[in-house]
MDTraj code that builds the backbone (N, CA, C; nanometers):
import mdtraj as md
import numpy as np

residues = "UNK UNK UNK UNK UNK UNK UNK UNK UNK UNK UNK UNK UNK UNK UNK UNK UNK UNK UNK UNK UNK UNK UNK UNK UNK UNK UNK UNK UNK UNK UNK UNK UNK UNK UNK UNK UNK UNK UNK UNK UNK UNK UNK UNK UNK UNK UNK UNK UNK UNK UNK UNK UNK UNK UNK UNK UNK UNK UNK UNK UNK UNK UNK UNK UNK UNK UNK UNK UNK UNK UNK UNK UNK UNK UNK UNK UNK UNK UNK UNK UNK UNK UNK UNK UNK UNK UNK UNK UNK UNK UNK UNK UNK UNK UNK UNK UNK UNK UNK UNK UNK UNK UNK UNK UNK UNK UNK UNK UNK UNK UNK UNK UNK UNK UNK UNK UNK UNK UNK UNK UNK UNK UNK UNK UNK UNK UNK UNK UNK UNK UNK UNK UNK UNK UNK UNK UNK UNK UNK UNK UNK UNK UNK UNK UNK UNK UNK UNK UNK UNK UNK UNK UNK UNK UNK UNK UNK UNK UNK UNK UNK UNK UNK UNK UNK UNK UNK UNK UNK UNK UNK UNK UNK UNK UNK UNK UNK UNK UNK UNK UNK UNK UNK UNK UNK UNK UNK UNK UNK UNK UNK UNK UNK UNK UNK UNK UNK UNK UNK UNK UNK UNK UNK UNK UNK UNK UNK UNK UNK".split()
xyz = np.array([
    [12.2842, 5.6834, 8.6110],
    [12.2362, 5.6364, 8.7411],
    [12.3526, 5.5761, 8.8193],
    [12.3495, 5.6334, 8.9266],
    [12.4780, 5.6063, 8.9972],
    [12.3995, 5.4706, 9.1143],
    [12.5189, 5.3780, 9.1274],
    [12.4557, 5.2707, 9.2273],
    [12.5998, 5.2458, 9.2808],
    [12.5486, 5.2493, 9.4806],
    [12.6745, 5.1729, 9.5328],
    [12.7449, 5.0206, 9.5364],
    [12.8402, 5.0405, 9.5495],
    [12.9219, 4.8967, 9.5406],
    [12.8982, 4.8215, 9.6861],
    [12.8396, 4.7014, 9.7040],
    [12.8570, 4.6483, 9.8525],
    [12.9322, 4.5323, 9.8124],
    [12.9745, 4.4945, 9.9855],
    [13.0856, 4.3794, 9.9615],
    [12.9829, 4.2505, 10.0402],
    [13.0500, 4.1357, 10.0372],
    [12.9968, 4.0021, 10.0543],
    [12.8677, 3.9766, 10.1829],
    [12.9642, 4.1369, 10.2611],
    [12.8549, 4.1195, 10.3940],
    [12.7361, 4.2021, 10.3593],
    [12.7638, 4.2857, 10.2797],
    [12.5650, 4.2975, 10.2135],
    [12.6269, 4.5304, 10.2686],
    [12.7688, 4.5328, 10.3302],
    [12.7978, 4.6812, 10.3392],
    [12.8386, 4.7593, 10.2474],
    [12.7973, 4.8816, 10.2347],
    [12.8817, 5.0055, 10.1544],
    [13.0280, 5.0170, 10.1382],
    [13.0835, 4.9458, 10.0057],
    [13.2271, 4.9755, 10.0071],
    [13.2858, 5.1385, 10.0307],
    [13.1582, 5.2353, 9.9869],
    [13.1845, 5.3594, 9.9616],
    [13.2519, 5.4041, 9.8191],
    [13.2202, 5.3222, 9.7353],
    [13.2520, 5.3385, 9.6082],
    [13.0911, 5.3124, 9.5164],
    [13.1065, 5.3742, 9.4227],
    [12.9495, 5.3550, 9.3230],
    [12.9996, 5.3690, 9.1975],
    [12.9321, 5.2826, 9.1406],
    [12.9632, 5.3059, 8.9836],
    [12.7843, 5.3301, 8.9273],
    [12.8574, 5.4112, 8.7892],
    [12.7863, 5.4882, 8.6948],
    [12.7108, 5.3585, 8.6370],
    [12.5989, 5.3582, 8.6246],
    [12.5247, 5.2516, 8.5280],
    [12.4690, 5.3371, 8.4116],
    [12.4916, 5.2551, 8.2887],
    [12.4696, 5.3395, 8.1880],
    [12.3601, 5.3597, 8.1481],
    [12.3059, 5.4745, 8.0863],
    [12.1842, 5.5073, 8.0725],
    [12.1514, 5.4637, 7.9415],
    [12.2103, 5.4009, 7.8120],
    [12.2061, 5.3492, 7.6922],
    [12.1231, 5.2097, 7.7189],
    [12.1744, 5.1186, 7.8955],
    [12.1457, 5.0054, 7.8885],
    [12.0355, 4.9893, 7.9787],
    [12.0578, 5.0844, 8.1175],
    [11.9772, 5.0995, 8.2094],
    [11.8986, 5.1979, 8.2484],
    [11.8970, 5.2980, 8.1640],
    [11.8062, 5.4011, 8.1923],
    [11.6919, 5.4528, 8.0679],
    [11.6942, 5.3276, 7.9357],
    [11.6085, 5.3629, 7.8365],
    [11.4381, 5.3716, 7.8592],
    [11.3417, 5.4049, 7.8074],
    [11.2611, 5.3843, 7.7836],
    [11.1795, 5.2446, 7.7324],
    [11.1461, 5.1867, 7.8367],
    [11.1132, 5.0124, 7.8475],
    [10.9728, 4.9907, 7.7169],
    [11.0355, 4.8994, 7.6639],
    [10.9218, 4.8526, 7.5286],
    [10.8855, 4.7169, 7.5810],
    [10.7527, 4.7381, 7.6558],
    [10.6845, 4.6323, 7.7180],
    [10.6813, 4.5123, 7.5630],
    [10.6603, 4.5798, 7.4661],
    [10.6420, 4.4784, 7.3793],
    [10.7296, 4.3738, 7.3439],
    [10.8540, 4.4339, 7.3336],
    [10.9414, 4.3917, 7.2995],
    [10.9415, 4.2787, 7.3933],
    [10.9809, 4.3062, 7.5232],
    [10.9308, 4.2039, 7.6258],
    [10.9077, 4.1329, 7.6282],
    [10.7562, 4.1376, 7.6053],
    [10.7056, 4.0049, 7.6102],
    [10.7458, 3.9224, 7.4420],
    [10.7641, 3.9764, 7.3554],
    [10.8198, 3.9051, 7.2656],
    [10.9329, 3.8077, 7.2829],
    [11.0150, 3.8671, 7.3036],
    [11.1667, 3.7580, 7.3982],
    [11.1473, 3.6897, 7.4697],
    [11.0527, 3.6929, 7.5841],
    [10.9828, 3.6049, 7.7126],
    [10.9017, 3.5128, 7.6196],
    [10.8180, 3.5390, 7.5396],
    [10.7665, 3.4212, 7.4697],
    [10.8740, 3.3537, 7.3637],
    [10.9352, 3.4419, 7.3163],
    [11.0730, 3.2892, 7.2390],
    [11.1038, 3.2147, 7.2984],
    [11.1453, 3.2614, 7.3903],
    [11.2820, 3.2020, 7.4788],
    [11.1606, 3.0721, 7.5887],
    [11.0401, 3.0668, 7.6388],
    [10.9378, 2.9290, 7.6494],
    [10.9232, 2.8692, 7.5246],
    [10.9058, 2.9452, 7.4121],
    [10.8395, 2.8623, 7.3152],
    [10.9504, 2.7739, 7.2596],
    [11.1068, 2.8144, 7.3020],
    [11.2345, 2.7292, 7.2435],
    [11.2778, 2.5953, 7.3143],
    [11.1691, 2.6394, 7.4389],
    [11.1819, 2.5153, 7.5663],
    [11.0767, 2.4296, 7.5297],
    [11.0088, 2.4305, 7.4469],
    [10.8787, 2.3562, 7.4560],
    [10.9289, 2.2129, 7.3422],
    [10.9557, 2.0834, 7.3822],
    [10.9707, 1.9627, 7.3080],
    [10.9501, 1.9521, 7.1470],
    [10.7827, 2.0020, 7.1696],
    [10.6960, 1.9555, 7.0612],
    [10.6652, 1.8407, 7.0107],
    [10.6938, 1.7266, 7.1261],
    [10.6858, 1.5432, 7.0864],
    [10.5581, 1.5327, 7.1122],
    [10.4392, 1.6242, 7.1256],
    [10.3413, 1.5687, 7.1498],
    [10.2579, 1.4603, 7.0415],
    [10.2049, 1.3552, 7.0728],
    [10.1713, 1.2472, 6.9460],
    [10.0244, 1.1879, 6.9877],
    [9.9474, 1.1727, 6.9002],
    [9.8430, 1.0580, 6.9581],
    [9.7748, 0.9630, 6.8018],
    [9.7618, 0.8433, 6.8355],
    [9.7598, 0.8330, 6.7181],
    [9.6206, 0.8371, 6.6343],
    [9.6049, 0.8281, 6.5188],
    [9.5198, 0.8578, 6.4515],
    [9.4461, 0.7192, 6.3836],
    [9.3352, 0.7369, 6.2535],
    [9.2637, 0.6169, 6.2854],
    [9.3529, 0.5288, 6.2117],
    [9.4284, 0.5813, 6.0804],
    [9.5378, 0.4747, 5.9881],
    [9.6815, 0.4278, 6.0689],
    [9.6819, 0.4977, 6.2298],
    [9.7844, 0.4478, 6.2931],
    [9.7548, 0.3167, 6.3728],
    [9.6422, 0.3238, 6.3970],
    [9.5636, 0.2186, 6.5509],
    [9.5829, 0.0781, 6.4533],
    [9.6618, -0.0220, 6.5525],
    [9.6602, -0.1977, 6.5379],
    [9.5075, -0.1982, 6.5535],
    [9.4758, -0.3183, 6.4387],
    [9.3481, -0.3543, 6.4244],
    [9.3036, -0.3763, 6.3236],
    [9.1137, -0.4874, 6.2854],
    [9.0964, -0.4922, 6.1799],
    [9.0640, -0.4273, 6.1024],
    [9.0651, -0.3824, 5.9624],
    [8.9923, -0.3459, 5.8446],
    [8.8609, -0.3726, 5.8229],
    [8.8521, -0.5358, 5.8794],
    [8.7168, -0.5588, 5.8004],
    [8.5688, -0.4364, 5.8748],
    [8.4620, -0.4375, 5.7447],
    [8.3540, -0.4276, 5.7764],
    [8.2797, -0.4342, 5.9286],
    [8.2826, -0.4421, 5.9982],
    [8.2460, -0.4951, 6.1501],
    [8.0838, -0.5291, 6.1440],
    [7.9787, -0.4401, 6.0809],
    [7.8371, -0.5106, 6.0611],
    [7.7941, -0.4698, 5.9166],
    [7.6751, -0.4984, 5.8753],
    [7.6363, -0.4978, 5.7656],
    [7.6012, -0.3588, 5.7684],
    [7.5670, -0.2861, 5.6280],
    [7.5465, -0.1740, 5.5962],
    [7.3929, -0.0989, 5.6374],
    [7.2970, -0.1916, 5.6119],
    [7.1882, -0.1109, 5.6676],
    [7.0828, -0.2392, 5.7359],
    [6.9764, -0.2036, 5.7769],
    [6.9526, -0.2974, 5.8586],
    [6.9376, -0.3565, 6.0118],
    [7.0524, -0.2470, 6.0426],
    [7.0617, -0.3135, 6.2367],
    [6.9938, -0.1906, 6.2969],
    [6.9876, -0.1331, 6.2125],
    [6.8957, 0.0415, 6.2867],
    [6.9717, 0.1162, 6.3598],
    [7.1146, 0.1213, 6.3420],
    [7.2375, 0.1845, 6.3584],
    [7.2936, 0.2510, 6.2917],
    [7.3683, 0.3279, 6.3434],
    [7.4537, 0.3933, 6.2494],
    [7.5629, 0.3100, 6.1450],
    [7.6067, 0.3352, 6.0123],
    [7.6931, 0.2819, 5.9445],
    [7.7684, 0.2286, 6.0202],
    [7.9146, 0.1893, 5.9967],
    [8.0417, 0.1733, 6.0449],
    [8.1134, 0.0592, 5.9698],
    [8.2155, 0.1434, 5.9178],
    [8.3354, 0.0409, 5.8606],
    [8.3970, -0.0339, 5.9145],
    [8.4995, 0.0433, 6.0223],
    [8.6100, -0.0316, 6.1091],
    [8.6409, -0.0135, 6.2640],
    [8.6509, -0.1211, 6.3078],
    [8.6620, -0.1068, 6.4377],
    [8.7622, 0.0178, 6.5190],
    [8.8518, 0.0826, 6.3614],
    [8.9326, 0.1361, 6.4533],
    [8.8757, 0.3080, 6.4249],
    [8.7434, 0.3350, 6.4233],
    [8.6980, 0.4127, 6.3897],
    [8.6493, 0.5010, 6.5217],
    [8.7406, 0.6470, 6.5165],
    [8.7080, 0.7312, 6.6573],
    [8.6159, 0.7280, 6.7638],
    [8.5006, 0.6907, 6.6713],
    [8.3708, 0.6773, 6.7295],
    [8.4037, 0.5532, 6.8896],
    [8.4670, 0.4620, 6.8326],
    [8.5055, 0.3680, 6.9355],
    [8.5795, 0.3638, 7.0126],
    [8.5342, 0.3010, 7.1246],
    [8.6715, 0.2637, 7.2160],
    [8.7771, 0.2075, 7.1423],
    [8.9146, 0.2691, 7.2191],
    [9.0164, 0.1967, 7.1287],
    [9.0598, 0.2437, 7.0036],
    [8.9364, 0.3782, 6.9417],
    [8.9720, 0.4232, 6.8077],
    [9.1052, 0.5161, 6.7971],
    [9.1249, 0.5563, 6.6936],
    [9.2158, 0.6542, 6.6478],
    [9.1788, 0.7974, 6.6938],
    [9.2765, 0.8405, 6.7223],
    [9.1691, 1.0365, 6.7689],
    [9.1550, 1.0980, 6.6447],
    [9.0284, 1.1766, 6.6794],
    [9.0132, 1.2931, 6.5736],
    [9.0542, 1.4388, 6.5569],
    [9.1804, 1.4772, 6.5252],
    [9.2660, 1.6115, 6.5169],
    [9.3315, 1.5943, 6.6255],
    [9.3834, 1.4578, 6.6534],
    [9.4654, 1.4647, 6.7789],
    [9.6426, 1.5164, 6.7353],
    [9.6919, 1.5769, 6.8501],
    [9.8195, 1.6397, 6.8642],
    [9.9229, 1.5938, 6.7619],
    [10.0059, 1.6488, 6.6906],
    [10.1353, 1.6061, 6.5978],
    [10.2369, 1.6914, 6.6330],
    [10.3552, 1.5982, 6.6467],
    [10.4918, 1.6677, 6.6634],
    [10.4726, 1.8463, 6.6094],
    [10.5073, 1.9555, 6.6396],
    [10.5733, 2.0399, 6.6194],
    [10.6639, 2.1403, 6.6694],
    [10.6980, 2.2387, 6.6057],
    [10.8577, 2.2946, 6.6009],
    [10.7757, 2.4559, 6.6575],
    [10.7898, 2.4608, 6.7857],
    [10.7488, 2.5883, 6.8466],
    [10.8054, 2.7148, 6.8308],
    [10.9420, 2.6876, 6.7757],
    [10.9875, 2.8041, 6.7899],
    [11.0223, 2.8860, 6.6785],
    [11.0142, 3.0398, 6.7121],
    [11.0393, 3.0898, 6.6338],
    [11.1293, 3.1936, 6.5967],
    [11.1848, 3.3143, 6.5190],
    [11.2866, 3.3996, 6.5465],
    [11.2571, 3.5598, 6.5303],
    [11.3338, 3.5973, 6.5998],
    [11.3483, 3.7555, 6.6775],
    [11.4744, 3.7968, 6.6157],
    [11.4244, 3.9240, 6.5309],
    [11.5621, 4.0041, 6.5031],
    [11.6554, 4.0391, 6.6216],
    [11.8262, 4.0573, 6.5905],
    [11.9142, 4.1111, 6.6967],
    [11.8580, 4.2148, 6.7618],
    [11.8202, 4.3395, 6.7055],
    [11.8038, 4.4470, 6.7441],
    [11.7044, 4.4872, 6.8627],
    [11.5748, 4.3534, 6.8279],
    [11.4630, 4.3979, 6.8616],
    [11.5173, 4.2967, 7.0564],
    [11.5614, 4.1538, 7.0292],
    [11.6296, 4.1214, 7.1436],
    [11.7389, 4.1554, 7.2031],
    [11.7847, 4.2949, 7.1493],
    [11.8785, 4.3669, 7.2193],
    [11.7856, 4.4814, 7.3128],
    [11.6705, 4.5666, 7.2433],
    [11.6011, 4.6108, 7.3595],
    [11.5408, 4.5999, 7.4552],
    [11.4980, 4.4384, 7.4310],
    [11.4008, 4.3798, 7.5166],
    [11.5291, 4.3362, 7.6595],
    [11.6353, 4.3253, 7.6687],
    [11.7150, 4.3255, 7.7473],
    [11.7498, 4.4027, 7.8145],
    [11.7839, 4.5427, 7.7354],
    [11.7351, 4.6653, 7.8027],
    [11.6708, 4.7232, 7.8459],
    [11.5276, 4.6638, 7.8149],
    [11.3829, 4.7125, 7.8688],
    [11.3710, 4.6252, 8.0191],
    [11.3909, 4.5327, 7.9926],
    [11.3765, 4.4176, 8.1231],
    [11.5047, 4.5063, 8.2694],
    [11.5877, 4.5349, 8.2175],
    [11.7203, 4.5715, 8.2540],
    [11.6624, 4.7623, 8.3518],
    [11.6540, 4.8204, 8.2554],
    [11.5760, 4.9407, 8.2874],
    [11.4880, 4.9222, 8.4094],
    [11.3565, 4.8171, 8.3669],
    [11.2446, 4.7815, 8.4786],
    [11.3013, 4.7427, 8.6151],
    [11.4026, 4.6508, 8.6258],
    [11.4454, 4.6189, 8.7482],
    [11.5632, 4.7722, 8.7831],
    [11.5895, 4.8043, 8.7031],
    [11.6596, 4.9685, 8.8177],
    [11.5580, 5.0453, 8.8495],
    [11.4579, 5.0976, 8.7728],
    [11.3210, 5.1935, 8.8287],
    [11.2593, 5.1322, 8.9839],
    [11.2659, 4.9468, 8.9626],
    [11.2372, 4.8978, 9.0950],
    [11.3300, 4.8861, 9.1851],
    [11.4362, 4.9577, 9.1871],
    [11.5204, 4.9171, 9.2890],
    [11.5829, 4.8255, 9.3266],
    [11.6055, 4.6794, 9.2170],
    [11.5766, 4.5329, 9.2076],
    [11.7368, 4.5348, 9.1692],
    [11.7902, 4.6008, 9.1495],
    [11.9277, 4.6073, 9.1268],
    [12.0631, 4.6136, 9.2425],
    [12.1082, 4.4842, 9.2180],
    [12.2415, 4.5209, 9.3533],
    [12.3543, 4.4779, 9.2757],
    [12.4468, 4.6062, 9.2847],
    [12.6012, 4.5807, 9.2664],
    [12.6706, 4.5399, 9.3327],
    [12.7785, 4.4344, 9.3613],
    [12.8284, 4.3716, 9.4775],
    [12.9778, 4.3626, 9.4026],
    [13.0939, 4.3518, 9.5058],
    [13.2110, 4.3391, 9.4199],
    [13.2732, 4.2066, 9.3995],
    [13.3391, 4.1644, 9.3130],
    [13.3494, 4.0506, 9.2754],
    [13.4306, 3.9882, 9.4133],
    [13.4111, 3.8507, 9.4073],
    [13.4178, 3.7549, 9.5166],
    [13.4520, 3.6196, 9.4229],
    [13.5233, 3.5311, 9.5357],
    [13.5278, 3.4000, 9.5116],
    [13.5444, 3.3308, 9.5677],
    [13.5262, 3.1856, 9.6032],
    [13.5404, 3.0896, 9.7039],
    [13.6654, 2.9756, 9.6644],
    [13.7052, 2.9696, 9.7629],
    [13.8247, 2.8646, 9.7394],
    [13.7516, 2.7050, 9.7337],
    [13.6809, 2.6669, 9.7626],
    [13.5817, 2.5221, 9.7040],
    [13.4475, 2.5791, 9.7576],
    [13.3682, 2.4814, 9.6760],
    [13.2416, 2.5022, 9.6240],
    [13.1612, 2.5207, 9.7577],
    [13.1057, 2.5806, 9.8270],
    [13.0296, 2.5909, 9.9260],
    [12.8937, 2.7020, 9.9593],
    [12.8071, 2.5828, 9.9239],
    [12.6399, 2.6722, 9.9405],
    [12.6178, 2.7417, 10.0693],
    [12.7062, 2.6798, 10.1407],
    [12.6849, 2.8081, 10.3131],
    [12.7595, 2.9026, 10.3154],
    [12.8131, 2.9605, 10.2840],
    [12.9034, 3.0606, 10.2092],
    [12.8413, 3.1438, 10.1164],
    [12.7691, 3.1258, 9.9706],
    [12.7191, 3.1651, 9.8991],
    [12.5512, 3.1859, 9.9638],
    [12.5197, 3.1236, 10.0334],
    [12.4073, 3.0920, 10.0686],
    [12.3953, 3.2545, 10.2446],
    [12.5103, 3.2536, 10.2692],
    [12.5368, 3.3745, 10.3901],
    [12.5566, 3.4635, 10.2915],
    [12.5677, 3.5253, 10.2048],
    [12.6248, 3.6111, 10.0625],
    [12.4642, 3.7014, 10.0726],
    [12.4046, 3.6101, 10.0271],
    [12.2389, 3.6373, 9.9935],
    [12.2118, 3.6618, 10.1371],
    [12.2339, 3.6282, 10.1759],
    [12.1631, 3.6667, 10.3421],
    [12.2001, 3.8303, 10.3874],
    [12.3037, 3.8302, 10.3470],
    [12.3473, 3.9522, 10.3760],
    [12.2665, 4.0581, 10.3379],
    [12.3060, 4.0199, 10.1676],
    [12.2063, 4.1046, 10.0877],
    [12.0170, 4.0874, 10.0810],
    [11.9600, 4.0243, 10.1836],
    [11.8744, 4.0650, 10.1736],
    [11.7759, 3.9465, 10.0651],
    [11.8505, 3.8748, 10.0199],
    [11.7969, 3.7824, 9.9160],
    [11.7560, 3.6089, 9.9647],
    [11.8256, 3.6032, 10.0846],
    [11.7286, 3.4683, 10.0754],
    [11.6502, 3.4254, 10.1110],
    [11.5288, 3.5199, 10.0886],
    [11.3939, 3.4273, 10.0370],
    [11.3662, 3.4497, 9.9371],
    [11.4649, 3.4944, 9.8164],
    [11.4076, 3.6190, 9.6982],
    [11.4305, 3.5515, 9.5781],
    [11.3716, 3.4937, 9.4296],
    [11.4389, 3.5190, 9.3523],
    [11.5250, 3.5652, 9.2797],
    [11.6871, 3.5221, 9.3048],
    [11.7542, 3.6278, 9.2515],
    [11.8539, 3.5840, 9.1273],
    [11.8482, 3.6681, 9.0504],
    [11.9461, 3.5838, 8.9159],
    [12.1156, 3.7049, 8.9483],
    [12.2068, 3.6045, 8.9617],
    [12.3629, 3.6209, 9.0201],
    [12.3835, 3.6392, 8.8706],
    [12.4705, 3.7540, 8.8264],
    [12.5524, 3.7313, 8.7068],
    [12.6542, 3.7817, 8.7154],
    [12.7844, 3.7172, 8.6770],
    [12.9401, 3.7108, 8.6763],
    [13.0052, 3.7726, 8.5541],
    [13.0719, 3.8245, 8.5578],
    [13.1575, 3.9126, 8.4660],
    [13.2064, 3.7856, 8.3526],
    [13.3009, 3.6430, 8.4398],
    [13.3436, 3.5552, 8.4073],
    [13.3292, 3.4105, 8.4359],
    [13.3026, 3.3013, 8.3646],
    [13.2937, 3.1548, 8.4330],
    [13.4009, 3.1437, 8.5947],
    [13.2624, 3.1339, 8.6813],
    [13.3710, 3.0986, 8.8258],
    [13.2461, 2.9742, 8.8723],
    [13.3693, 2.8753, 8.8478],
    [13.2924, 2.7466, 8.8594],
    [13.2634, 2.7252, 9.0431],
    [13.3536, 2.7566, 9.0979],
    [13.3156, 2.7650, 9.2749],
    [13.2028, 2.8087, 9.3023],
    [13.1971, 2.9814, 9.2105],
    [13.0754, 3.0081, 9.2834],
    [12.9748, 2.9583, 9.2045],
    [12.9310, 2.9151, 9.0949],
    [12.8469, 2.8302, 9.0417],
    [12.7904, 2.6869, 9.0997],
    [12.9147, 2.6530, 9.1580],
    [12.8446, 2.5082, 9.2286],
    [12.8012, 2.5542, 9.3551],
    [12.8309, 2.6470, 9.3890],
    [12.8096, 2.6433, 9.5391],
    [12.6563, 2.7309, 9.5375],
    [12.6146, 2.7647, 9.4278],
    [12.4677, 2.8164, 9.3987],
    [12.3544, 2.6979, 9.3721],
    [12.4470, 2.5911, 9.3155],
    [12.3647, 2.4764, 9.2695],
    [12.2091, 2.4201, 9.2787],
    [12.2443, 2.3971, 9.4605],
    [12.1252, 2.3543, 9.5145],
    [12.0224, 2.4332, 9.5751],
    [12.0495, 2.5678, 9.5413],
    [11.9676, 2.6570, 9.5845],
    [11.8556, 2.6629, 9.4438],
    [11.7236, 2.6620, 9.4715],
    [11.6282, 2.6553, 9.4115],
    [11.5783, 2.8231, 9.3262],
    [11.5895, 2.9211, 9.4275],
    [11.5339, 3.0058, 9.3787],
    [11.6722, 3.1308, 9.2796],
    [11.7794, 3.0595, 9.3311],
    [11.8443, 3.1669, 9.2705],
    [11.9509, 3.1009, 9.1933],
    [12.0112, 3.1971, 9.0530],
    [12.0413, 3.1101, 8.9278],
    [12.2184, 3.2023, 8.9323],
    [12.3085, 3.1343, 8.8854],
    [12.4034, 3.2146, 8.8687],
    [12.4340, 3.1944, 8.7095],
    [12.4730, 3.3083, 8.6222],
    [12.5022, 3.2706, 8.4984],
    [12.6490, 3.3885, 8.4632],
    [12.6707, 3.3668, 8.3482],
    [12.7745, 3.4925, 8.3029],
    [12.6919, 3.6171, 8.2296],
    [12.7717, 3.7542, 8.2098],
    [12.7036, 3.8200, 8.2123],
    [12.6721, 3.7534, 8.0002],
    [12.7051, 3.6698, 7.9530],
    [12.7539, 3.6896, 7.7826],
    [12.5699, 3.5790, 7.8040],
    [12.4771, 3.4747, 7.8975],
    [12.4313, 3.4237, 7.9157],
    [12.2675, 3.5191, 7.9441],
    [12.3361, 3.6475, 7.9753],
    [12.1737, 3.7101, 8.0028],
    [12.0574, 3.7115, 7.9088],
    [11.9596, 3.6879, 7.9580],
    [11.8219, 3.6921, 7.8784],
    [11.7135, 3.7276, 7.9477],
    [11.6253, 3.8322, 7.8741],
    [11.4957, 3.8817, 7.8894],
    [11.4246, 3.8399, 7.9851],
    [11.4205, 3.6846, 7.9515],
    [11.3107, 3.5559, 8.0595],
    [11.3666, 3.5406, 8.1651],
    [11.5170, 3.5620, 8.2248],
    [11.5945, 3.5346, 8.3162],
    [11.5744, 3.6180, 8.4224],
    [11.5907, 3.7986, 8.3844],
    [11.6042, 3.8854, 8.4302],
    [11.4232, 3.9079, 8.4684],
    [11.3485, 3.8578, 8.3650],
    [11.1701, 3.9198, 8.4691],
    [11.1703, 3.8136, 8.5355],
    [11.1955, 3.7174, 8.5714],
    [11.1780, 3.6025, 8.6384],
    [11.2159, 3.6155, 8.7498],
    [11.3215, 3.7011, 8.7647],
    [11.3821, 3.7066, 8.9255],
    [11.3567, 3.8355, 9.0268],
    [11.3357, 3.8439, 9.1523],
    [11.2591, 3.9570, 9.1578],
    [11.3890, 4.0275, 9.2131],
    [11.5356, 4.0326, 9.1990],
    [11.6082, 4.0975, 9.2186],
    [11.7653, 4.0544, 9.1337],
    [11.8529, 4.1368, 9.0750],
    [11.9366, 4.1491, 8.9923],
    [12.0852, 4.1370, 9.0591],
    [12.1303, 4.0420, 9.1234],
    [12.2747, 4.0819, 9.1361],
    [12.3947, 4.0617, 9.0563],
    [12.4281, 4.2304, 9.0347],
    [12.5928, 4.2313, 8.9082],
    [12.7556, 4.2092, 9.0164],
    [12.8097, 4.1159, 8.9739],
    [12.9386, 4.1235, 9.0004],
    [13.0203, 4.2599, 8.9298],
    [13.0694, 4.3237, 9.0143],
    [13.0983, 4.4876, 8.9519],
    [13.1903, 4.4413, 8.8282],
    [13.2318, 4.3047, 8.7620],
    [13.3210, 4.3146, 8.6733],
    [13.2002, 4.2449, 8.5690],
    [13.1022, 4.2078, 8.5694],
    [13.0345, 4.2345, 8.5091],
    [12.9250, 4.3350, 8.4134],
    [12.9690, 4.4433, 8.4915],
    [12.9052, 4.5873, 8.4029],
    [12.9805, 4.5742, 8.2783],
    [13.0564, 4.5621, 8.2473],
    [13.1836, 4.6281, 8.1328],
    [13.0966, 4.5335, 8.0463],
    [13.0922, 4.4252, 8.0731],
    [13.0373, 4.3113, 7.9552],
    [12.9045, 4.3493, 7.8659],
    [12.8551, 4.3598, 8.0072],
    [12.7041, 4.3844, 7.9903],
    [12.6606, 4.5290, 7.9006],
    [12.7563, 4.5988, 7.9312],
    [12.7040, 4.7514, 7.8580],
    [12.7798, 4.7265, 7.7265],
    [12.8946, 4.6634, 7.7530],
    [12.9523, 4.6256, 7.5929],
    [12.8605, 4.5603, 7.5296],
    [12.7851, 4.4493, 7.5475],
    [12.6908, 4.3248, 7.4682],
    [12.5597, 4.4347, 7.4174],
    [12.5224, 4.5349, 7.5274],
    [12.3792, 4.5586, 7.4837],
    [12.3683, 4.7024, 7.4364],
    [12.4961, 4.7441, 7.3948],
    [12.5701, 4.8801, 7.3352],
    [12.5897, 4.8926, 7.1885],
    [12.6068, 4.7881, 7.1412],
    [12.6452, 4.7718, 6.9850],
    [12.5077, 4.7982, 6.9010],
])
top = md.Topology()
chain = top.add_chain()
for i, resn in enumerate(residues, 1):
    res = top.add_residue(resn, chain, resSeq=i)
    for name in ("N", "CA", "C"):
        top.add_atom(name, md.element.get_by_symbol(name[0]), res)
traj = md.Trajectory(xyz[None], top)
């Protein structure tokens, strides 16, 4: 699949490069998909959730009324669920959400995600650029050009370029990362793909092996 190269103002350099069909033109495994999209939340998720229970709750032990007699139900201790103030019953405990995905299988799901946004057209090659200090009106006219700012768009760089990283900062909808940083959840999340053209090499190298 051949795609043209545009430059900063969003025009046809008149050059196109080959996108590879190993990375971008496979046959998309929805499954896989959503498998990686759910790791990659479930690795974000704390798991500090706590509440305490009835042997955790400050309070007395004793008996609180007599055993039979008041025409009530039993009851031992005040710190008993039943009550205000009690301990919960099957309430929440710390746990460890996450879990693991063979290489192989999160190597297609990258390619599958990768594939989906070229079938949509969601793909823009642009040639590499850089800013001499950090500036979001600059980066922020970049996207304009191209068509992206009102768009979710995930920016990925061949190499760490801290200029254009800060100068993406405060922009909400769109993320800049390197291409060695891509992931499954990154790429469906955004509704358009922009590669720094020195980022292909990486990218078909990482999801080639």
């Amino acid at each position: 699949m051949k795609v043209a190269v545009v430059d900063k103002n969003g025009k046809d350099t008149g050059r196109k490069v080959e996108l590879s069909k190993e990375v971008f033109g496979i046959e998309p495994n929805n499954h896989a998909v959503y498998l990686d999209v759910k790791q990659y939340l479930a690795n974000q998720r704390q798991g500090t959730h706590k509440s305490k229970e009835r042997a955790e709750i400050a309070g007395s032990t004793r008996k609180i009324k007599k055993q039979k007699g008041t025409g009530t139900a039993r009851a031992g201790s005040i710190k008993s669920p039943i009550f205000k103030g009690g301990g919960r019953i099957f309430g929440p405990r710390p746990k460890d959400y996450r879990f693991k995905l063979n290489k192989n299988l999160k190597r297609l799901a990258r390619k599958s995600a990768l594939t989906m946004k070229a079938n949509d057209k969601a793909i823009v090659v642009i040639e590499d650029l850089s800013f001499d200090t950090p500036k979001t009106k600059e980066f922020t006219s970049v996207l304009k050009s191209l068509g992206l700012d009102d768009k979710k768009s995930l920016v990925v760089l061949g190499e760490s370029n801290n200029n254009v990283y800060l100068s993406s900062r405060n922009l909400k909808g769109t993320e800049v990362i390197t291409n060695s940083e891509l992931s499954t959840y990154k790429i469906m999340n955004a509704n358009s793909v922009v590669l720094f053209e020195g980022s292909l090499e990486g990218i078909e190298e990482n999801l080639s092996k």
